[in-house]
C-alpha positions as MATLAB code, in Angstrom:
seq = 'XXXXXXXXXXXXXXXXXXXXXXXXXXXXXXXXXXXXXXXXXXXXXXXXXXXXXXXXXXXXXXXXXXX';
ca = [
      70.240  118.868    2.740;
      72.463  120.846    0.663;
      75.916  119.664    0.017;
      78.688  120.993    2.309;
      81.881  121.600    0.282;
      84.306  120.203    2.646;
      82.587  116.777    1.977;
      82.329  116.619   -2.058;
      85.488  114.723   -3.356;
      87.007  114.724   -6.569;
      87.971  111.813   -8.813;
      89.607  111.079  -11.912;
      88.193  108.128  -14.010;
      90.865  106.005  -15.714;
      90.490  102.541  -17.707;
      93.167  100.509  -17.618;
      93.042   96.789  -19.050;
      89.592   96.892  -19.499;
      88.631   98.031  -16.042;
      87.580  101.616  -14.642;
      89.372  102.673  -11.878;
      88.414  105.636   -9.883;
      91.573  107.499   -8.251;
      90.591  110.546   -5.769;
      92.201  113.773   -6.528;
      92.120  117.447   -4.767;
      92.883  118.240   -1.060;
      91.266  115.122    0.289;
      92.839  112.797   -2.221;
      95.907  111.855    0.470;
      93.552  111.251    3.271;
      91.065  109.131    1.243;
      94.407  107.141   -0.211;
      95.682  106.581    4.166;
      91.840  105.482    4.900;
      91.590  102.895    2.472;
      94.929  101.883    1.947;
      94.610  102.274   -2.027;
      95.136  104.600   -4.596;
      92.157  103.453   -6.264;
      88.682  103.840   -4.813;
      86.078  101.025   -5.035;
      82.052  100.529   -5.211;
      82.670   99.671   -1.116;
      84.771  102.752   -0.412;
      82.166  104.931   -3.038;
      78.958  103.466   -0.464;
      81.153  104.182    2.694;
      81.817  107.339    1.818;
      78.708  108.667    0.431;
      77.048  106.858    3.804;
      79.025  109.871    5.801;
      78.129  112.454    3.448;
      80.418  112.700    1.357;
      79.537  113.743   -2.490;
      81.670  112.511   -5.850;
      82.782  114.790   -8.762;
      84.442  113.753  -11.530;
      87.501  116.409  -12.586;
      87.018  117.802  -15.966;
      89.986  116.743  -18.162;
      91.736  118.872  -20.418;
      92.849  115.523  -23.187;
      91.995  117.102  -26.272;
      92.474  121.074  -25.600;
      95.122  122.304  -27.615;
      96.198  126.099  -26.577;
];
């Protein structure tokens, strides 16, 4: 099965007090946020998502690039 794009979603990693969080980001990022009620995703919303078909990519960060 090859991935469809309208189901890969995009995340930004963040650790705060010890703990990673995983906050969805792109186009999708507001409609993931009304499902679950969060702003964070967790390991049960990751396996309910990726149960429908839905893929994760972390976004690339730009800490460190100096222009």
């Amino acid at each position: 099965m090859t991935d469809a794009p309208n189901l890969v979603l995009t995340y930004r990693r963040k650790s705060v007090y010890g703990q990673t969080l995983y906050y969805p980001t792109g186009v999708k990022a507001a409609a993931v946020q009304r499902l679950t009620g969060r702003k964070t995703l967790t390991d049960s919303d990751v396996q309910a998502l990726k149960e429908l078909g839905f893929v994760f990519t972390e976004e690339r960060s730009s800490e460190g690039i100096s222009i």
